[in-house]
C-alpha angles and dihedrals in degrees: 000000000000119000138168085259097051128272109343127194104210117223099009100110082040087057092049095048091049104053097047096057093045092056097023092031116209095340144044125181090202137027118164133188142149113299082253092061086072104088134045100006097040095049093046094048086057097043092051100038087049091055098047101049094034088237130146103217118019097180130034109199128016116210107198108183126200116259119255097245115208111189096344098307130096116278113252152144092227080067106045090229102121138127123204125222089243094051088051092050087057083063112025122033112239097254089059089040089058103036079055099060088037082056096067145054113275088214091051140081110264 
């Protein structure tokens, strides 16, 4: 939906929140995401999930990784522009598959 800050989706850092301290409680040491996952929903999530348990610090350590880039756009099923590990073994051997991901950043597009 439309707001003065841009589209929101209502509920869905709410969701997030919800579901990971009903499964990690009041503390996680890691929570990970796409680098596009840091704000706003990351920030929400803390912001909520501190509120609710009364905790100072509800996660530990955040892991944002770097987006897959096919043809210069984000990687994703919404766009139909994916490429699924079995498609890339009929092309590339594992070892190369796998020198190629140790090659780059973990933080950056690939």
């Amino acid at each position: 939906w439309e707001s003065p800050w841009g589209p929101g989706r209502p509920g869905w850092h709410i969701e997030c929140s919800a579901m990971a301290g009903d499964i990690l409680g009041d503390n996680m040491d890691i929570h990970s995401g796409g680098i596009d996952l840091r704000f706003p929903h990351h920030e929400n999530e803390i912001a909520q999930s501190e509120a609710c348990f009364e905790c100072g610090q509800w996660v530990n350590y955040f892991l944002h990784a770097g987006h897959l880039h096919i043809e210069g756009l984000k990687m994703s099923k919404s766009l139909k522009n994916f490429i699924t590990i079995e498609s890339a073994l009929q092309t590339y051997s594992a070892d190369g598959f796998r020198m190629f991901y140790l090659m780059h950043q973990y933080d950056r597009p690939l």
